[in-house]
N, C-alpha and C positions, 0 to 999 in steps of 0.2 A: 504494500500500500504506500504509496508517495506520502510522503511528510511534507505537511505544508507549516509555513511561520506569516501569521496572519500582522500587519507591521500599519498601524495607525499614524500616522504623520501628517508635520505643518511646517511650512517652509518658516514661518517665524518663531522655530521652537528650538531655543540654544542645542536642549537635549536630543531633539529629532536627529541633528546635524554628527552627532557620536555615534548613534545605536544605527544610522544608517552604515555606519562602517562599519562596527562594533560586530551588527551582527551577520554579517556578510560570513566569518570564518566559521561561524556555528552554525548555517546552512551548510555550504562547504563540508565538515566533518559529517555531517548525518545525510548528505544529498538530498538537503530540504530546499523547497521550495518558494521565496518570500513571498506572498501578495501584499503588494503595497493598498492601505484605503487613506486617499486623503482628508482630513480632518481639519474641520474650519475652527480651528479655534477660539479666532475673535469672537466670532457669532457662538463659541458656548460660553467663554469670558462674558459677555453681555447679558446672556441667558441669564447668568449667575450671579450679576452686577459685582463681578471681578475684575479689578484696573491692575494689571499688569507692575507696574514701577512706582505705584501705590504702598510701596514697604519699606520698614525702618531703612534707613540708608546703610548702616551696619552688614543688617542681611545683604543688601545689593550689594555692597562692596566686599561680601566674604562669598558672594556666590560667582561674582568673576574671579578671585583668587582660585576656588576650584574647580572651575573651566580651563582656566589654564594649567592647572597642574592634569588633568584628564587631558588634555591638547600634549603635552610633554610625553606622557606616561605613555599617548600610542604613535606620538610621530604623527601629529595632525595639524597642516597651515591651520589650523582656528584662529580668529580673533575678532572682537567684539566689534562690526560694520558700528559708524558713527550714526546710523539711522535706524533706531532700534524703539521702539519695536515698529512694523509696519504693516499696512494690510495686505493680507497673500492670496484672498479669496484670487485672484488673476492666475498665480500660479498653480494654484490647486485645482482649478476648473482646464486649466493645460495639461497637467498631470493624466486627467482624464482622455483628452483628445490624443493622447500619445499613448496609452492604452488602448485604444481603437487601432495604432499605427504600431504595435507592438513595441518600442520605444520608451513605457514609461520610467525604467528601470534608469537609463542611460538620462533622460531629461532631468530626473530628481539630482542624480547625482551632480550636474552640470549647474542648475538652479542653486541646490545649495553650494556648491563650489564659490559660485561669482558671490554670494550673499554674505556668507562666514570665512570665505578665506581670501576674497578682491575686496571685501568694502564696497561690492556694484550691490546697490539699495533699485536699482534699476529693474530688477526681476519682480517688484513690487509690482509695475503694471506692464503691459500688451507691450510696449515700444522697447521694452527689455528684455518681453520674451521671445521676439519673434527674432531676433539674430540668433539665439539659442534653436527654433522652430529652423532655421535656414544650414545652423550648424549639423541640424541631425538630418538634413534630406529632406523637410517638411517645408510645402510651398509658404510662406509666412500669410497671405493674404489668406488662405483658404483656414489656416491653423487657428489665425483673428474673428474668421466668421465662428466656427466652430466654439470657439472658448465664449464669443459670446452671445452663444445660440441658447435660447429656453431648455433645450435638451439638456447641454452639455449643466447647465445650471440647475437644474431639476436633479442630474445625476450627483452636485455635489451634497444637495441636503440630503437628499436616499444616502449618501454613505456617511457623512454626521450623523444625521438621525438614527442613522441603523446602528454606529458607533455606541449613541447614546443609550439606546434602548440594552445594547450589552453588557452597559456597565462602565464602558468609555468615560472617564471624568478627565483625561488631559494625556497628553501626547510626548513623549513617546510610551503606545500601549502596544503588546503584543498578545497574540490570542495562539496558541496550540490545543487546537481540538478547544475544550471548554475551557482549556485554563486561561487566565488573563494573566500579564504580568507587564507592571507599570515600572518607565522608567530604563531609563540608557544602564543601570549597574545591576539588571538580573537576567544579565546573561548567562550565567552560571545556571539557573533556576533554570534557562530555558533549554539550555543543553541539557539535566538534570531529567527536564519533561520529556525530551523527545530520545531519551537514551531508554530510560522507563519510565512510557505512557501513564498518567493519573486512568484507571480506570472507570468508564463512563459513569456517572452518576444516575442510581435507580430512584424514581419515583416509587415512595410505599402508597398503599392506598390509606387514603386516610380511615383512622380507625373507628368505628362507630360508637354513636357517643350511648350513653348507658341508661337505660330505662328503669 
């Protein structure tokens, strides 16, 4: 049976930008499979009247300290783009269209490349994505209709929503089989699953109540 590694992401999520590499070697050792689902963040941050940079400044400045030590620790250009945070729904509705072109694999990594490790804040909207669209072989005009077609828009909330509805609370999440596992440092946990499977969970019937 193929192993798949179910892989939630947002081009504006420091941590997305790790576990997309992170977990690339732990498919590799199991011959799993990722499926990427893009995940609109900002629209569950709103949902949840959560403001991003909104926090003690202590915390913000100990949580770039540990990005950069994670950036060291694997050998990754990371570094903090000067236009942070930004809206990605653009890239994540392309994510899609390159899924159609089998491509999305190659587009993600390219997307966060320019974003976390050029400082291009440029892949935020259409006029940044579409050199990247011309980079992978993709007509750029055709790529612009597409991204922002009702369809391809429709497809992004079907896959937040359906994020949500599993349990999804913020990115990076990964799903193997039923398990969830939140967050770029459980990879261990993920290998862990797919070395030996959590066996399915049975529904009991509920027991009748007493007369």
């Amino acid at each position: 049976m193929e192993k798949i590694i179910e892989f939630y992401w947002d081009l504006g999520s420091t941590n997305s930008y790790f576990a997309l590499h992170l977990i690339k070697p732990v498919a590799k050792k199991h011959g799993a499979t990722v499926v990427p689902h893009p995940f609109n963040l900002g629209y569950v941050f709103r949902k949840q009247n959560y403001v991003l940079m909104e926090e003690p400044k202590v915390k913000l400045r100990s949580r770039k300290i540990d990005l950069m030590r994670w950036a060291k620790r694997y050998n990754l250009p990371f570094q903090m783009p000067k236009k942070f945070p930004m809206k990605t729904s653009p890239a994540l509705r392309g994510a899609l269209v390159m899924r159609r072109l089998g491509k999305e694999w190659e587009y993600m990594e390219k997307i966060f490349a320019a974003y976390w490790e050029r400082n291009d804040a440029s892949v935020g909207e259409l006029d940044g994505l579409k050199p990247i669209a011309t980079d992978l072989g993709v007509d750029p005009a055709e790529f612009e209709r597409l991204v922002e077609s009702d369809q391809i828009r429709h497809e992004l909330i079907f896959e937040t929503d359906g994020g949500l509805e599993r349990g999804v609370f913020g990115v990076p999440t990964f799903f193997v089989g039923e398990e969830m596992f939140w967050g770029k440092d459980r990879m261990e946990f993920i290998d862990d699953e797919l070395t030996s499977p959590t066996p399915p969970r049975v529904r009991r019937p509920a027991t009748p109540a007493a007369v």
